[in-house]
C-alpha positions, 0 to 999 in steps of 0.5 A: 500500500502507499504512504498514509499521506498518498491515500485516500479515506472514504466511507461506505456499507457493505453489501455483500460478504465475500470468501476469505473474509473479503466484502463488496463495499458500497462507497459513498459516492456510489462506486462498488469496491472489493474491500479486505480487513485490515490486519488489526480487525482480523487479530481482534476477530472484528466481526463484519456483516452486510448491512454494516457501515465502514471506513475504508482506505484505498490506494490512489493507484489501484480503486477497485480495492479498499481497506476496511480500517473501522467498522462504525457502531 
């Protein structure tokens, strides 16, 4: 991934739950990413189901893929 300065912070609602722990993230400005959890939700087992809304980081190279950094309650 890039820098922290070089990404991009985004919100959104997943939609759909994925094999291997991955989701398809509805973003806020209606674009549909595949979205993976970030290593401190996977060593927490931070649950993540359909419906949830999340904030995801994405890298200004690559927009189809996001990483989900917090799940909002």
């Amino acid at each position: 991934m890039a820098k922290q300065e070089d990404t991009i912070k985004l919100n959104g609602k997943v939609t759909e739950l994925l094999p291997d722990m991955t989701f398809r993230v509805l973003l806020e400005n209606g674009v549909s990413v595949h979205g993976y959890l970030c290593g401190k939700m996977r060593m927490r087992n931070i649950r993540v189901y359909a419906g949830d809304d999340v904030s995801v980081v994405m890298s200004p190279y690559d927009l189809s893929k996001a990483r989900i950094v917090y799940r909002h309650r």
